[in-house]
C-alpha positions as CSV (number, residue, x, y, z in Angstrom):
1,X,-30.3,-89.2,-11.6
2,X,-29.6,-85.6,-11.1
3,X,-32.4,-83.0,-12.0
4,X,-32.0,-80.8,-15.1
5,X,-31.2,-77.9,-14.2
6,X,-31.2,-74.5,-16.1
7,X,-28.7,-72.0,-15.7
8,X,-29.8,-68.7,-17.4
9,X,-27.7,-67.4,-20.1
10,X,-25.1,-65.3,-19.1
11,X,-23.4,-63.1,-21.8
12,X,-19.9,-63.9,-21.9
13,X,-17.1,-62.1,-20.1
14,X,-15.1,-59.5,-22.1
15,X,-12.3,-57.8,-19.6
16,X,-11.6,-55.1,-22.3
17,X,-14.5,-53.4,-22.7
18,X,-15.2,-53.5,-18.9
19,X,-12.1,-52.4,-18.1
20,X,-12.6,-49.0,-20.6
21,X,-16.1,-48.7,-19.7
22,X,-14.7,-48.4,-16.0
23,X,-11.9,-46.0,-17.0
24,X,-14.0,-43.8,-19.0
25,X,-16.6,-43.7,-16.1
26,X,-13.7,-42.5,-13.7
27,X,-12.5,-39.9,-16.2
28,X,-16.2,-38.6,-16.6
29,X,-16.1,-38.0,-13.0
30,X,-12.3,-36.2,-12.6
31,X,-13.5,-33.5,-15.6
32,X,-16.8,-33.0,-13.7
33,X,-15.4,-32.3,-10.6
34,X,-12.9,-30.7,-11.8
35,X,-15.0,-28.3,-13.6
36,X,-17.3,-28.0,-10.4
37,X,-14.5,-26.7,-7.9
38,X,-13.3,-24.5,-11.1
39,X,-16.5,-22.6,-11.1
40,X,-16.8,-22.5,-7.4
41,X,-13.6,-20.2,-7.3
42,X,-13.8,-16.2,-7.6
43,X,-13.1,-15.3,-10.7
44,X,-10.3,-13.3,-11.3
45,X,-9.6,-10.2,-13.9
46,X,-5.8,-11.6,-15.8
47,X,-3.8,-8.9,-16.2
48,X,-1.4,-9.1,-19.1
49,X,2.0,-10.8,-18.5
50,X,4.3,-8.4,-20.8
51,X,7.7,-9.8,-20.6
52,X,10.6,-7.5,-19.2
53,X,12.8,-5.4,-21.4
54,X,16.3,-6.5,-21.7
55,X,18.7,-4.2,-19.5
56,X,16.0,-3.0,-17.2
57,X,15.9,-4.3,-13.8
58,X,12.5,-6.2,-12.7
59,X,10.7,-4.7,-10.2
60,X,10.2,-7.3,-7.5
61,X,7.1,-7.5,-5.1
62,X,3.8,-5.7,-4.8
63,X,4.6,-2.3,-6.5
64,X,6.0,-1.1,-3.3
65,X,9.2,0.7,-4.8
66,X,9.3,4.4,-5.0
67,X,6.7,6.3,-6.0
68,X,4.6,3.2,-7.3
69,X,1.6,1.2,-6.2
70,X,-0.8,3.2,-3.9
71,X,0.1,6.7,-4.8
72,X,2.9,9.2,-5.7
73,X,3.5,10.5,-2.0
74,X,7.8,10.3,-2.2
75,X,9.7,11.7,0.6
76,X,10.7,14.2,-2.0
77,X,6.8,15.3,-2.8
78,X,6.6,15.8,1.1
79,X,8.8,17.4,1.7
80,X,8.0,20.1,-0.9
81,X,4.4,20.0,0.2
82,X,5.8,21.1,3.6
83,X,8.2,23.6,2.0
84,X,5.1,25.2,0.4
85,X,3.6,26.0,3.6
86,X,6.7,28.3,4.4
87,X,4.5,31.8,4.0
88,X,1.7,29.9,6.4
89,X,4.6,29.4,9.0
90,X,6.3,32.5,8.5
91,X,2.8,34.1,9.8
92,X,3.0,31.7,13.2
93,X,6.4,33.1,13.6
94,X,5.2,36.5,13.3
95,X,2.3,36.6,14.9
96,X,3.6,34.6,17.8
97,X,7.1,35.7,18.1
98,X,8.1,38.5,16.3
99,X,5.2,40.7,17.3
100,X,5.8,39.8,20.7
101,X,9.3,41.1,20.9
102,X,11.7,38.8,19.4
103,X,13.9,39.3,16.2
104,X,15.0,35.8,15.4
105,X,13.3,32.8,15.1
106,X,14.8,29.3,14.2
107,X,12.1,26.7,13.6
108,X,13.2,22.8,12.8
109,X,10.0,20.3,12.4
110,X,10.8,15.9,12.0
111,X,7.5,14.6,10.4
112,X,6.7,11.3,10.4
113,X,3.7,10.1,8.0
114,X,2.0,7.1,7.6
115,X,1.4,5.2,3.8
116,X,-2.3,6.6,3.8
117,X,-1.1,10.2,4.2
118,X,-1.7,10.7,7.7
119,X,1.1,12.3,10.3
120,X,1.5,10.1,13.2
121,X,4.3,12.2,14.5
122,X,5.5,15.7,15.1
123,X,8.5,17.0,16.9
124,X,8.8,20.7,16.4
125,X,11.5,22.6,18.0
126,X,11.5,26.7,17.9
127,X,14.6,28.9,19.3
128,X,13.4,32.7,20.0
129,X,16.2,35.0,21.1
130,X,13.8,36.8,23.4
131,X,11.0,34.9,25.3
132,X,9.3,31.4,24.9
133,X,8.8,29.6,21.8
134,X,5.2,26.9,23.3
135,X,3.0,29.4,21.1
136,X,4.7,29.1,17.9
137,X,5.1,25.6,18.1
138,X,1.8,24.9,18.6
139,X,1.0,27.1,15.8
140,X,3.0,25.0,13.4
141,X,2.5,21.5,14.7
142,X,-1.4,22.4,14.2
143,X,-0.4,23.4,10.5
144,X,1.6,20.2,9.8
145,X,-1.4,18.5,11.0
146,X,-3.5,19.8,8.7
147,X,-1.9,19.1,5.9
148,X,-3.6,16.9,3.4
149,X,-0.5,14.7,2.8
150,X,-0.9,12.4,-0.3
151,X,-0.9,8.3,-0.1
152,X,2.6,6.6,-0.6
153,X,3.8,3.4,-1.4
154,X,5.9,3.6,1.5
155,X,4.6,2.2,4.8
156,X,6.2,5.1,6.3
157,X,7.8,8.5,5.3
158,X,9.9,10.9,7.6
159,X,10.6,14.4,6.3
160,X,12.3,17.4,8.3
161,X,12.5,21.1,7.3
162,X,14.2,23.8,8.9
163,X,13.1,27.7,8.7
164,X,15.1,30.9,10.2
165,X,12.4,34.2,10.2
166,X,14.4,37.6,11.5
167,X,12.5,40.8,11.6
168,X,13.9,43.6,9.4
C-alpha cells in the first residue's frame, strides 16, 4: 500500500496569458529605457525646417558660402575697408617719403586675413624714385595691422591694393 499523498493545488497552466503578461513586461521595460536615455541627452533648440523655394539653389553645408554664417567680412568688404585707409597711407608716404626728398611713391600691399578678422600676413612692397622705401613700409604694414577687420565666413581672405602718391 502506497501512502496518500497530497499534492497541493496548483492553478492550471494558461500559455496565453503568460505569454502577454511576459511581452507586456518586456515592452514596459523598452519605453522606460527608452525614455531614460531620451532625457539623459542635451536638449536641443529645433530650428524650423522651411522647405526650399522652387528655382533657388540650396545652400549646402554649414552656412559657409559668401558672406553668410559668422559674419559679413567678403573679400569685397575688405578690401574697401583697406581702400578707406587711403588718406592714413597717403600720410606714411608723405611723411616718410615725400618730405624726405622723393616725388613718387608706388605702394602695392597682399593681405592675408584669417575667418576671425585677424591679418596673419603682410607683404608690402614700396618703390621711391629717390632713397629707400624700409620707413614707409613699416608705416603701412603697422596700419594694416591695426585694422579692426570684420569676422568672415571664409576660413581665409586675401586682398591686395595698390596706391601711387606724387608730390605736386
Amino acid at each position: 500500500m502506497s501512502p496518500d499523498l497530497r499534492v497541493s493545488a496548483r492553478l492550471p497552466h494558461r500559455p496565453g496569458k503568460t505569454l502577454g503578461a511576459v511581452l507586456a513586461l518586456l515592452a514596459m521595460v523598452a519605453v522606460l529605457s527608452f525614455d531614460s536615455a531620451k532625457a539623459a541627452e542635451p536638449a536641443k533648440a529645433a530650428a524650423p525646417v522651411t522647405p526650399p523655394t522652387p528655382g533657388k539653389p540650396v545652400a549646402k553645408g554649414k552656412g559657409k558660402g559668401k558672406g553668410k554664417g559668422k559674419g559679413g567680412g567678403t573679400a569685397a568688404e575688405l578690401t574697401q575697408l583697406l581702400q578707406s585707409k587711403g588718406s592714413e597711407v597717403q600720410e606714411c608716404a608723405v611723411q616718410h617719403a615725400l618730405d624726405k626728398g622723393s616725388n613718387k611713391v608706388e605702394i602695392s600691399t597682399h593681405v592675408t586675413i584669417n575667418g576671425r578678422g585677424q591679418v596673419i600676413n603682410v607683404k608690402t612692397q614700396v618703390v621711391l624714385d629717390k632713397g629707400e622705401g624700409d620707413n614707409v613700409r613699416d608705416c603701412i604694414d603697422k596700419l594694416i595691422k591695426s585694422i579692426p577687420f570684420p569676422n568672415s565666413a571664409s576660413p581665409m581672405i586675401t586682398i591686395e591694393r595698390n596706391w601711387t602718391i606724387k608730390s605736386a
